[in-house]
N, C-alpha and C positions, 0 to 999 in steps of 0.2 A: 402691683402691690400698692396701689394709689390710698386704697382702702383699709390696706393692714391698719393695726395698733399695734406701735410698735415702742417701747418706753425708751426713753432718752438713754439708761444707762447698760442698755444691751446691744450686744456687739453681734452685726450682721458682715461677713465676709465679702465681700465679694465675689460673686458669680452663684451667691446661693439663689435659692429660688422659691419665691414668697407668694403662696395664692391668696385669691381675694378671702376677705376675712377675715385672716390671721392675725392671732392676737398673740404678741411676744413679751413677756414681761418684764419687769427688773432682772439685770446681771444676767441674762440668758446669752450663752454664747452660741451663733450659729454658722457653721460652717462652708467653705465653697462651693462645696460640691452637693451642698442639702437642698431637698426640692421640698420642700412643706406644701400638702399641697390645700384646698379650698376649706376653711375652717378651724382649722388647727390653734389648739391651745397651747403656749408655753406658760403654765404659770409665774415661775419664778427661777432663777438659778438650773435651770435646764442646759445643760452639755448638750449640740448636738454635734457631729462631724463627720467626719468619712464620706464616700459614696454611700445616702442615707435617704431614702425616700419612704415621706409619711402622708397617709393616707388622709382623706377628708375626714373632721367632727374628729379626729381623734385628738385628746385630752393629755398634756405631758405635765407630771407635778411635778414642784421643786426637786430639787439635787437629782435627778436621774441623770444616768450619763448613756447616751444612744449613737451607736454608730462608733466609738472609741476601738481602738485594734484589739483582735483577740487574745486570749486569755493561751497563748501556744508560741511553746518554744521554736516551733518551726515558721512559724511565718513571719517572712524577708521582706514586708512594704510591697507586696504583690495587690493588681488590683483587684478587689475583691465589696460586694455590695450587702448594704442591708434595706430590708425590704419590709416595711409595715405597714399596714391593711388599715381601713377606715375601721373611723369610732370606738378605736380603742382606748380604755384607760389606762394609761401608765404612772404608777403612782410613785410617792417615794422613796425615790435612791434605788431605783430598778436601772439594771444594767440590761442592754442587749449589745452584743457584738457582731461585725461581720463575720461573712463566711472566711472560710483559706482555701488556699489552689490546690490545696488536699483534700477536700471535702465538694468543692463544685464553686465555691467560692459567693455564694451565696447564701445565707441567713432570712430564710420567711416569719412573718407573722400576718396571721389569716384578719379578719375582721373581726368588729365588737369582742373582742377579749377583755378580762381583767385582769391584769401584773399588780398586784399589791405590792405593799413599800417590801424594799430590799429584795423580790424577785428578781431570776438572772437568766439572762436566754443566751445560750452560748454561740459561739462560733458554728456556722452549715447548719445548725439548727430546722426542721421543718413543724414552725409551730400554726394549728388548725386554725379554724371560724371558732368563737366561742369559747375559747378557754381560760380558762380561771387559772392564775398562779399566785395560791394564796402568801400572807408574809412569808418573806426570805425563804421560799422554794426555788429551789436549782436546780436547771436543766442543762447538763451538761452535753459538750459537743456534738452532732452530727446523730443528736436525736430526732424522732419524729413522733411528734403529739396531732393526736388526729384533733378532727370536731368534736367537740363539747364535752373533752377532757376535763376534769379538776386533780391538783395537784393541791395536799393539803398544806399548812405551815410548816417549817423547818423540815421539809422532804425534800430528797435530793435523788435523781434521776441519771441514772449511770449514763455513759458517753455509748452511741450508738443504738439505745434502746428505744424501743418503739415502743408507743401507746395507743391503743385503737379507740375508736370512735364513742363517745360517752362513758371512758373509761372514769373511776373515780380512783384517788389515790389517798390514802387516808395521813393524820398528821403526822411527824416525825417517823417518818417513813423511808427506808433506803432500795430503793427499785432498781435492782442488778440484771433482770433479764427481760424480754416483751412481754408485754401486758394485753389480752383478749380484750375485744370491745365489748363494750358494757361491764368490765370485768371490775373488781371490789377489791383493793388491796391495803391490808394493813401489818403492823407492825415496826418495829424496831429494822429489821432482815426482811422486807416485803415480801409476805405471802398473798397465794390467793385466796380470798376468802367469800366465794361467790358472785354473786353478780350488784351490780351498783342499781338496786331498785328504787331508790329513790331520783336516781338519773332514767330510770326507764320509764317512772311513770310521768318526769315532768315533761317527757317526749309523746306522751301518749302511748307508750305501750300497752296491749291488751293483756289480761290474762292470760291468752292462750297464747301470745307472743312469751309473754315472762316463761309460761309453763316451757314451751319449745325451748328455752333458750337454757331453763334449767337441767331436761332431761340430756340436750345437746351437750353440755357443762360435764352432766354426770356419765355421759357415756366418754367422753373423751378421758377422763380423768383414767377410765378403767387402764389403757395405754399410754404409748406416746402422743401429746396434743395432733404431731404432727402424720402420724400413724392413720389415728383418730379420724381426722378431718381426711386424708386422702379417701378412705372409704366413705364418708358420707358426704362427700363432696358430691361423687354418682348418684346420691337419691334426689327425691325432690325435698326441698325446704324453704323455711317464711326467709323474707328478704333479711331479719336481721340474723336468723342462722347463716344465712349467706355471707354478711358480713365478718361474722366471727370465722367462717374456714375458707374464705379469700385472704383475710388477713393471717391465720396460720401458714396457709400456704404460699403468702407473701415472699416478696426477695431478701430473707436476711439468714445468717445463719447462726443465729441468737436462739440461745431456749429459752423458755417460757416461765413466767413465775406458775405454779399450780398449786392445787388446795393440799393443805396439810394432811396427810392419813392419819 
């Protein structure tokens, strides 16, 4: 830690763990058991604590609080970790908490994401590579956000609910059940409301990928999602229809937001 910046009025713990680079700023508190690891920003007034390890280049703004116990009447000071990915930004007054011994006891976050101010990642949490949690979006416990999710403002993400991969979730939004990747969801009571094409096309998607993935959309919708996808799991299909009925067929027994009739 020869090389950290480290300001005179921030309080480092003993036994944390400080890689080269590291820049800690005014009134940041860092805890014991935290491993910051090679480049790591504290701007200012940064909480960190708990068993709490953060990834290289990632970015922490004033008042967030990381690694703090979770948000659950059941956990008894059990050990339990939080786990964040390089390059991410975490911006103002973004909460992430550990896992509990009921969930696996760990809490991920993937790499380059962005937590806008007041974002909350909860307790067992599996959050992806690339995701967006715009202002004060909550993702409550023992959810799982795939790759290159966006969650919009003041949306809030039921406990247990999964989101698949380039899923988008639109603002002031309440998301009660799993979400298809690439899937489109808006509303007050999250529905589905097609596919997230502006998420598809900054992936690259082709037309005839979109095209697949709308007819696939529209034949599932005729059924059950999960009805649906058994039978066309048998045919052949493009890699991102594969995607969409690997994750229906996925391990959860959650139903699915679907499109309005």
């Amino acid at each position: 830690m020869s090389d950290a910046r480290i300001h005179p009025t921030a309080v480092i713990e003993d036994g944390a763990q400080i890689g080269a680079g590291v820049e800690i700023g005014p009134f940041c508190v860092v805890g014991p058991q935290v491993r910051l690891a090679d480049g790591v920003v504290l701007k200012s007034h940064v909480a960190i604590t708990g068993d709490t390890s953060v990834g290289p280049g990632t970015v922490i703004f004033p008042f967030a609080s990381i690694g703090e116990v979770p948000q659950d009447l059941k956990f008894k000071g059990e050990d339990v970790r939080l786990e964040i990915g390089a390059r991410n930004r975490i911006r103002e007054y973004v909460t992430m908490n550990p896992g509990t011994e009921g969930g696996g006891g760990v809490t991920r976050v993937g790499d380059d994401g962005l937590f806008m101010a007041g974002a909350h990642v909860a307790h067992d949490c599996q959050i992806g590579n690339r995701v967006i949690l715009v202002n004060n979006a909550s993702v409550a416990g023992h959810c799982v956000l795939e790759d290159d999710v966006i969650v919009g403002g003041l949306s809030g993400v039921h406990q247990w609910v999964r989101i698949g991969r380039g899923a988008m979730i639109g603002a002031v939004c309440m998301v009660t059940a799993d979400v298809i990747p690439y899937g489109l969801v808006q509303g007050p009571r999250g529905h589905l409301d097609g596919l997230n094409l502006v998420g598809l096309k900054r992936r690259g998607a082709t037309r005839a990928d979109i095209a697949a993935l709308r007819d696939l959309l529209s034949n599932l919708s005729q059924t059950s999602f999960r009805e649906g996808a058994r039978t066309r799991a048998e045919e052949e299909v493009s890699a991102m229809e594969r995607d969409v009925l690997d994750f229906i067929l996925g391990p959860s027994d959650r139903s699915f937001l679907t499109m309005k009739q």
